[in-house]
C-alpha positions in Angstrom: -25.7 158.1 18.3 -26.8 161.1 16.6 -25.7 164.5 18.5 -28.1 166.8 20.3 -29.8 169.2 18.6 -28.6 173.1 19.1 -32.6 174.2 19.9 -33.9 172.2 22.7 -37.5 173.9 21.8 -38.1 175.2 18.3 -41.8 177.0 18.0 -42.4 178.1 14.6 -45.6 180.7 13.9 -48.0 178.9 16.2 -51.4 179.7 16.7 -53.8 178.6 18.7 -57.5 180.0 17.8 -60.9 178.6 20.0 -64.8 179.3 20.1 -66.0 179.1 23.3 -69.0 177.2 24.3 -72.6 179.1 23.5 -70.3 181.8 21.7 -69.9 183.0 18.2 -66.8 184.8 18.9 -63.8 182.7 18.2 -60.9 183.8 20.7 -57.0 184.1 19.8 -54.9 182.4 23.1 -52.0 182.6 20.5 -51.1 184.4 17.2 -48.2 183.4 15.6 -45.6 182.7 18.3 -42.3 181.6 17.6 -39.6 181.2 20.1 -35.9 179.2 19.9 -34.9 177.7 23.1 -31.2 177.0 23.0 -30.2 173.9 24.3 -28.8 174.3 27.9 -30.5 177.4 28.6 -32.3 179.0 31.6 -35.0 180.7 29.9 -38.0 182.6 30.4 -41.2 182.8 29.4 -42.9 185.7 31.1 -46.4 187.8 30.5 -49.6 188.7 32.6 -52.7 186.1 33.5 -54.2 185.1 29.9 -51.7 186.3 27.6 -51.2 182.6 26.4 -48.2 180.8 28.5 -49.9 177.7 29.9 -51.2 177.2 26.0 -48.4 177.5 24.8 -46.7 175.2 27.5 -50.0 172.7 27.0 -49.0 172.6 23.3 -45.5 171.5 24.1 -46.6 169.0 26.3 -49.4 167.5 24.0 -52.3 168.4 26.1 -53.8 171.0 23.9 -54.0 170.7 19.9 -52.7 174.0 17.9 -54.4 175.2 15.2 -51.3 176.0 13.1 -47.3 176.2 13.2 -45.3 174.0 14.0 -43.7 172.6 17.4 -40.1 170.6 17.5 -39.1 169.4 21.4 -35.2 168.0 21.0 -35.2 167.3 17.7 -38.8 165.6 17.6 -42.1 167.5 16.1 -44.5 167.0 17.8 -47.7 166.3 15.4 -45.3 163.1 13.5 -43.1 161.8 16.7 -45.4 162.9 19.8 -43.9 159.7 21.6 -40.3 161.0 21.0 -41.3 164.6 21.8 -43.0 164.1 24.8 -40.6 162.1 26.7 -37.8 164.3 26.2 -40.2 167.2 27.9 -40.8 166.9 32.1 -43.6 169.6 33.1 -43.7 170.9 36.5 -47.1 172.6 37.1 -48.6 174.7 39.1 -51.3 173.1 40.6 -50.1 170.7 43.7 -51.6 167.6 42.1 -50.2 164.9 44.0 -52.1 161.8 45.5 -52.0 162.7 49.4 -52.0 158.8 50.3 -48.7 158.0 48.3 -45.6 158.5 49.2 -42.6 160.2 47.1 -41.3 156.9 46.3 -44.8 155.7 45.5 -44.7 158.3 43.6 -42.3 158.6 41.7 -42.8 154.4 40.9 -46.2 155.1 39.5 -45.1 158.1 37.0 -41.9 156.1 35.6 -44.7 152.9 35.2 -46.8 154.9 33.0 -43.7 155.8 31.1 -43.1 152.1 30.7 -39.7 152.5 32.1 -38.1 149.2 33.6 -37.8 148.5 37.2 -34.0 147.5 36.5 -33.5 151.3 34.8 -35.4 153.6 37.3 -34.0 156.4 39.8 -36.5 156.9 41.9 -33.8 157.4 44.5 -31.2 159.6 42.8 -34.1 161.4 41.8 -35.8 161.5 45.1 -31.8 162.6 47.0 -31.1 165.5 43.9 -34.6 167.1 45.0 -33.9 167.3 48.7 -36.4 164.5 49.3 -34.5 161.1 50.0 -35.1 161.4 54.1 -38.6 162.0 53.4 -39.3 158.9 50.6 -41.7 157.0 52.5 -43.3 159.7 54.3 -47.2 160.4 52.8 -47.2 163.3 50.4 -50.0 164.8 52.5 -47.4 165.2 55.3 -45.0 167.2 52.9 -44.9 171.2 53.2 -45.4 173.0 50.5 -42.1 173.7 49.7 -41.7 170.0 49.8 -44.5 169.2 47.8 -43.1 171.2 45.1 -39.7 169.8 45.2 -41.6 166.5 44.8 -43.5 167.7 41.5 -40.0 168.7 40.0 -39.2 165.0 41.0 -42.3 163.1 39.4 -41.2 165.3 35.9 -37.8 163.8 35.8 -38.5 160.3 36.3 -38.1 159.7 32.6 -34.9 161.5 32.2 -36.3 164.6 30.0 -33.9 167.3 28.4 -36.1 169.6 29.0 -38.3 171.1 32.2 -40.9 173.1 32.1 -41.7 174.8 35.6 -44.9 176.5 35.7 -45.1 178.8 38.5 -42.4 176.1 40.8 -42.1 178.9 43.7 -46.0 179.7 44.1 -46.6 180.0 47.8 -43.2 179.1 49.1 -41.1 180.4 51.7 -37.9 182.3 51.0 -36.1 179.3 52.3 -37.5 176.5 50.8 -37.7 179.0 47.6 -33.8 179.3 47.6 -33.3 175.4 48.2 -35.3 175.0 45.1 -33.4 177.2 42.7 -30.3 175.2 44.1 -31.6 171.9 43.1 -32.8 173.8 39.8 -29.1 174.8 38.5 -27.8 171.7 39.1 -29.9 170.4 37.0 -29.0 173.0 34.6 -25.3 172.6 34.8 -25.7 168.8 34.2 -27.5 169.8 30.7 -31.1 170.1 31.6 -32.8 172.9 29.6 -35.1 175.2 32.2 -38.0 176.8 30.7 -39.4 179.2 33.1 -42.9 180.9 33.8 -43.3 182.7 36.6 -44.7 186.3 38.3 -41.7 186.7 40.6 -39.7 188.7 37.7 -37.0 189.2 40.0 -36.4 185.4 40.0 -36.7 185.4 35.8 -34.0 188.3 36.1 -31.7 186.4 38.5 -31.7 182.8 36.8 -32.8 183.1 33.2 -30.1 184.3 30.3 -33.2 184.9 27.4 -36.5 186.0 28.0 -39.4 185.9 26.0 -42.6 188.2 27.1 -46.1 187.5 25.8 -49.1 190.2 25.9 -52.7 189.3 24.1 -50.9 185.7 22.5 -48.2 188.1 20.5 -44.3 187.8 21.3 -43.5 191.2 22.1 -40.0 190.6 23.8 -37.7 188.0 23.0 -34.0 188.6 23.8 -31.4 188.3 26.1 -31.6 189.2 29.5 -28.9 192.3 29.4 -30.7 193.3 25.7 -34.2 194.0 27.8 -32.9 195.7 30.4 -30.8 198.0 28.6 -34.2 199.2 26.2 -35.2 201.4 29.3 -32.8 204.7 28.8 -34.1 206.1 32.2 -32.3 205.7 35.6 -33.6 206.5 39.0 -31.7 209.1 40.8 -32.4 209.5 44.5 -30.9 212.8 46.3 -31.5 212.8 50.3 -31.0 216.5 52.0 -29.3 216.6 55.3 -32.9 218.3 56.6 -36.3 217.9 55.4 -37.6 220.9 52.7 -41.3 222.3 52.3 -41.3 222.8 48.5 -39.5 221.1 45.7 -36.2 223.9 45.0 -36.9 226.2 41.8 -34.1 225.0 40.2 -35.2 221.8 40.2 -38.5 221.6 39.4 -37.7 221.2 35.9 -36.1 217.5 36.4 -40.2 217.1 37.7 -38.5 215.2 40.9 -40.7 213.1 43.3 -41.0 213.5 46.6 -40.6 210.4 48.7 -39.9 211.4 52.3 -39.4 215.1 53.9 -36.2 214.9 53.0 -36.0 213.0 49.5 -36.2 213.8 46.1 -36.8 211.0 43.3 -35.4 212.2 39.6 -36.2 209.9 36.8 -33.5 210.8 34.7 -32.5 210.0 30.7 -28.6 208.3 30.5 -28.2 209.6 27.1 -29.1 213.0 26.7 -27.1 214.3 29.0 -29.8 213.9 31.8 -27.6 212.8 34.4 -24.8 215.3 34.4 -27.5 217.9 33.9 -28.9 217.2 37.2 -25.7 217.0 39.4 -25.1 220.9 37.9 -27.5 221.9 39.0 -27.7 220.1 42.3 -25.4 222.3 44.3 -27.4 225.6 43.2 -30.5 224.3 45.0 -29.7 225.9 48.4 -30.3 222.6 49.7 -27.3 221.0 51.6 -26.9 217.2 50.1 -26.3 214.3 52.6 -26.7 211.4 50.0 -26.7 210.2 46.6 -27.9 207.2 44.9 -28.8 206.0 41.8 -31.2 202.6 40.5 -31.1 200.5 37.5 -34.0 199.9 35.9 -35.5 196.5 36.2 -37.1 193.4 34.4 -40.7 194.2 36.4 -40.2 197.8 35.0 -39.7 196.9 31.5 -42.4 193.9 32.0 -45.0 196.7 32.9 -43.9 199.0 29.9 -44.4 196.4 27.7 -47.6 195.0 28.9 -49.4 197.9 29.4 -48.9 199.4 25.6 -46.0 201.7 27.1 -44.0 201.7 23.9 -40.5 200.7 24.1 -37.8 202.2 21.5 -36.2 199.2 19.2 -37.6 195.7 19.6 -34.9 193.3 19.7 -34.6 189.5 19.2 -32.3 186.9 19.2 
């Protein structure tokens, strides 16, 4: 048995270029991405509406042809051993596309049939109890909540015992419970060996469970690194001073920190950690004539760096892994 391969996802310079119909313009969805999943990983793939994730996802699962590069899923590329490559791949998408009428399973029966897996070698039950779904197996899906019917989706992608899973948006219109239940189910997966690939728009969920993070803008890579990497290219820190009474005008020796007012009482300083920013301020704090009841400071975070970097905000060394 050969061993597994230290990349669960290799994506090598891959472009993806289309005209659309009654156009003359061609359009670029991607530009010469490449990306290494490590095998085992929690990772991210992050960047606004249309900057090329679900065709890069589609070309992974071989539901959209490339137009150059090269894609390798566990060891398998995917334009000479597509069969090979796309079972070890599970994709969870976002779209709720489940037959209302069947049951999970019903369900589940059907997806391992069309991947020709034996009756004698299905889990449609182990499956069905790691998902938080075995008391509700021959209830209809249409009776499912949401959070249920997603759980369910995650399920149907694993009935074929991929390496790797793709979730596309998994927490769309859930509730904080069910949300939480489903990152549960989703790390035990993870510490039994199952690669996570991640897209979604609650960044404080990519910051929480992902190690490496890759950020797309216009089809271009323009973050790919480790979680702690990112967050340490912002330099600035929030500093948030609360007086013990509100004030009518910003203090004079102040005003060159250009603070923010958030409440009567509160002052906002964006602040610089090295070039002395910090210590600067708390000098000349106590000179304010403004009696100080509270101070608190704010790391940045990955929605602050995910803004700089996707609305041309420059950020200072681009760092990869």
């Amino acid at each position: 048995m050969s061993s597994p391969p230290a990349s669960a996802i290799v994506i090598d310079a891959v472009s993806k270029t289309y005209r659309p119909r009654d156009s003359q313009t061609v359009k670029v969805a991607l530009k010469s991405v490449s990306l290494d999943v490590p095998r085992g990983a929690m990772f991210a793939l992050l960047g606004p509406n249309g900057a090329g994730k679900s065709t890069l996802i589609n070309i992974m699962a071989g539901l959209v042809n490339k137009t150059s590069g090269k894609v390798v899923i566990w060891g398998h590329d995917i334009d000479t051993d597509a069969r090979q490559s796309r079972r070890a791949i599970g994709i969870v998408p976002q779209e709720l596309n489940l037959d209302p009428f069947f049951t999970p399973r019903e369900t589940l029966e059907v997806q391992a049939g069309y991947y020709g897996i034996p009756k004698a070698e299905r889990r449609t039950d182990e499956i069905l109890e790691t998902v938080g779904l075995a008391d509700k197996a021959r209830a209809h899906a249409r009776t499912l909540s949401g959070g249920m019917r997603r759980r369910l989706l995650i399920a149907k992608a694993m009935v074929h015992n991929p390496k790797i899973l793709v979730l596309d948006e998994p927490t769309a219109g859930v509730d904080v419970e069910l949300r939480q239940q489903l990152w549960e189910t989703v790390h035990e997966m993870n510490a039994l060996g199952t690669t996570i690939l991640l897209t979604t728009h609650y960044l404080e969920e990519a910051q929480e469970n992902c190690n490496t993070i890759a950020i797309l803008r216009h089809g271009e890579v323009v973050a790919y690194e480790s979680r702690e990497s990112l967050l340490s290219r912002l330099k600035d820190k929030l500093v948030v001073v609360r007086f013990a009474a509100p004030f009518a005008q910003v203090p004079v020796g102040l005003s060159p920190f250009l603070p923010e007012i958030t409440a009567p009482d509160t002052l906002a300083f964006r602040v610089n950690r090295e070039d002395g920013g910090i210590p600067a301020l708390l000098d000349a704090l106590p000179g304010c004539g403004l009696k100080i009841s509270d101070i608190a400071t704010v790391e940045p975070d990955l929605e602050e760096v995910f803004l700089r970097l996707t609305r041309d905000t420059p950020l200072p060394g681009r760092v990869t892994i």
